[in-house]
Structure formats: structure tokens, C-alpha cells
C-alpha positions in Angstrom: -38.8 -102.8 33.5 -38.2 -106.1 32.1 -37.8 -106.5 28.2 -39.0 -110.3 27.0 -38.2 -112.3 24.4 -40.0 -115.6 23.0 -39.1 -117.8 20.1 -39.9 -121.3 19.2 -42.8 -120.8 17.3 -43.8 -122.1 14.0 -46.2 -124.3 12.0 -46.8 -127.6 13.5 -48.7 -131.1 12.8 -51.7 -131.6 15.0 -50.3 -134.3 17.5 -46.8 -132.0 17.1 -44.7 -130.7 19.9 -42.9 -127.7 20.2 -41.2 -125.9 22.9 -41.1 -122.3 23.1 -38.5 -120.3 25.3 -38.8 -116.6 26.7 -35.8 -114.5 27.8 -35.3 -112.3 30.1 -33.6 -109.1 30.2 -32.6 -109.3 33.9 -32.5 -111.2 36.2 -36.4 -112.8 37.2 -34.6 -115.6 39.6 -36.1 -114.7 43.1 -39.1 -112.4 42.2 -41.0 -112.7 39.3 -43.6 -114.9 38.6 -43.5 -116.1 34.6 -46.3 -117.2 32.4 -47.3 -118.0 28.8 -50.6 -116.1 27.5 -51.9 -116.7 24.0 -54.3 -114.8 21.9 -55.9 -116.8 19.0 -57.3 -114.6 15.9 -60.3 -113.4 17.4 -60.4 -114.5 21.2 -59.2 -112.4 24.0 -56.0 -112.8 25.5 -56.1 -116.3 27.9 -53.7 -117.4 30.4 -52.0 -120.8 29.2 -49.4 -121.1 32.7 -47.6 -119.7 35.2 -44.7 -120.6 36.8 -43.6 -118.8 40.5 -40.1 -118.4 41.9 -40.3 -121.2 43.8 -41.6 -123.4 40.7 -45.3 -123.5 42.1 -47.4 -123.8 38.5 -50.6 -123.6 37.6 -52.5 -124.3 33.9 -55.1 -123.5 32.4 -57.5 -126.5 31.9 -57.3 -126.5 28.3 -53.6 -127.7 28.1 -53.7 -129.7 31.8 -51.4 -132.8 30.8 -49.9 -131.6 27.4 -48.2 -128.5 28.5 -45.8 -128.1 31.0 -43.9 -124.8 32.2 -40.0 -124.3 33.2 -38.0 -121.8 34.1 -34.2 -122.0 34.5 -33.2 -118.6 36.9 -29.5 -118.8 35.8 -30.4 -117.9 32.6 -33.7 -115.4 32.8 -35.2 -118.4 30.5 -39.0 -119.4 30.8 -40.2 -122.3 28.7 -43.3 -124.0 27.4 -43.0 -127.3 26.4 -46.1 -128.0 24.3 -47.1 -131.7 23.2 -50.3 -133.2 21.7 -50.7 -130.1 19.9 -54.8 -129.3 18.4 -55.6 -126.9 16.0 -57.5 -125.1 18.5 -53.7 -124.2 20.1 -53.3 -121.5 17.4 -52.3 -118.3 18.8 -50.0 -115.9 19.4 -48.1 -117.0 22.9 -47.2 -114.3 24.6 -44.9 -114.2 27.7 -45.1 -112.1 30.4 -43.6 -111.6 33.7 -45.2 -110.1 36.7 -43.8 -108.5 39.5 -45.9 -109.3 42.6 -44.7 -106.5 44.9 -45.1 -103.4 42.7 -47.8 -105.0 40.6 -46.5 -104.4 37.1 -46.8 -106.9 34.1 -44.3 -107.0 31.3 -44.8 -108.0 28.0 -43.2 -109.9 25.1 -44.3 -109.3 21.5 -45.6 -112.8 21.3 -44.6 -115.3 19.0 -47.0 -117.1 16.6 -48.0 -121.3 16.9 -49.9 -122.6 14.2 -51.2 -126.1 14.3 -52.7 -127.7 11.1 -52.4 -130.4 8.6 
């Protein structure tokens, strides 16, 4: 079990960046694979990015070229840098980091992005 932690959140400009970082409660270095979720009032639950051990990402299309994932091991830290922000960003962002050999996901309790003037 991995306990997660995200922060950066807040209420943002549209255009706005903010970066939001994710802890981890052990070590996710050589095994997990990391990723950013958001859930906007409403919507289902969407992948934003993913990030693998060996730093292989992938993005959802929505956020191709303003978003970009990172992940320092030595310190169990994921991040999303978010730039160019829309109003249609709003969400919850959720990380999560799953375990490919045993299958589980784990869960942060999300932090909230709001974008508006």
C-alpha cells in the first residue's frame, strides 16, 4: 500500500500555470508507474498523464503541449506542471500510482484546480 499526497492546487487565471506535486509514502523509484487523474464536477474520472519508471509518458490529448509530467525517484515526488491553463481544466487532480505486477492502484485524495477569471 502506498499512501499519496498532492498539493499545489488553487484558483488560477485562464492562461495561468501551476504545478502540482504528489508524494509518496515509499519508495515508487523502480516500480511504479505514476499518473495525474482529474474529475471535473460532473464528468467521470479521466486520465490527464502517466509517467513510467523509466520516464516513458503519455497524455491525454486534451493537455498534449501544456502539460508535462515528472517524477523525481529520490524523493517519491510526481509532478504536473500545468501551463496555458482553460476553464475547462477545472477538476479535482488526483494522483495515483499503479503497481504493474500485482495490479493494484493507489489513490490520493485529490486536490482541487480551479481556472476562471
Amino acid at each position: 500500500q502506498v499512501q499519496l499526497v498532492e498539493s499545489g492546487g488553487g484558483l488560477v487565471q485562464p492562461g495561468g500555470s501551476l504545478r502540482l506535486s504528489c508524494t509518496a509514502s515509499r519508495s515508487i523509484g523502480s516500480t511504479y508507474v505514476m499518473g495525474w487523474y482529474r474529475q471535473a464536477p460532473g464528468k467521470q474520472r479521466e486520465l490527464v498523464a502517466t509517467i513510467t519508471s523509466g520516464a516513458n509518458t503519455n497524455y491525454a490529448d486534451s493537455v498534449k503541449g501544456r502539460f508535462t509530467i515528472s517524477r523525481d525517484n529520490a524523493k517519491n515526488t510526481v509532478f504536473l506542471q500545468m501551463s496555458s491553463l482553460k476553464p475547462e481544466d477545472t477538476a479535482v487532480y488526483y494522483c495515483n500510482a499503479y503497481h504493474p505486477i500485482i495490479g493494484v492502484y493507489n489513490w490520493g485524495k485529490g486536490t482541487l484546480v480551479t481556472v476562471s477569471s
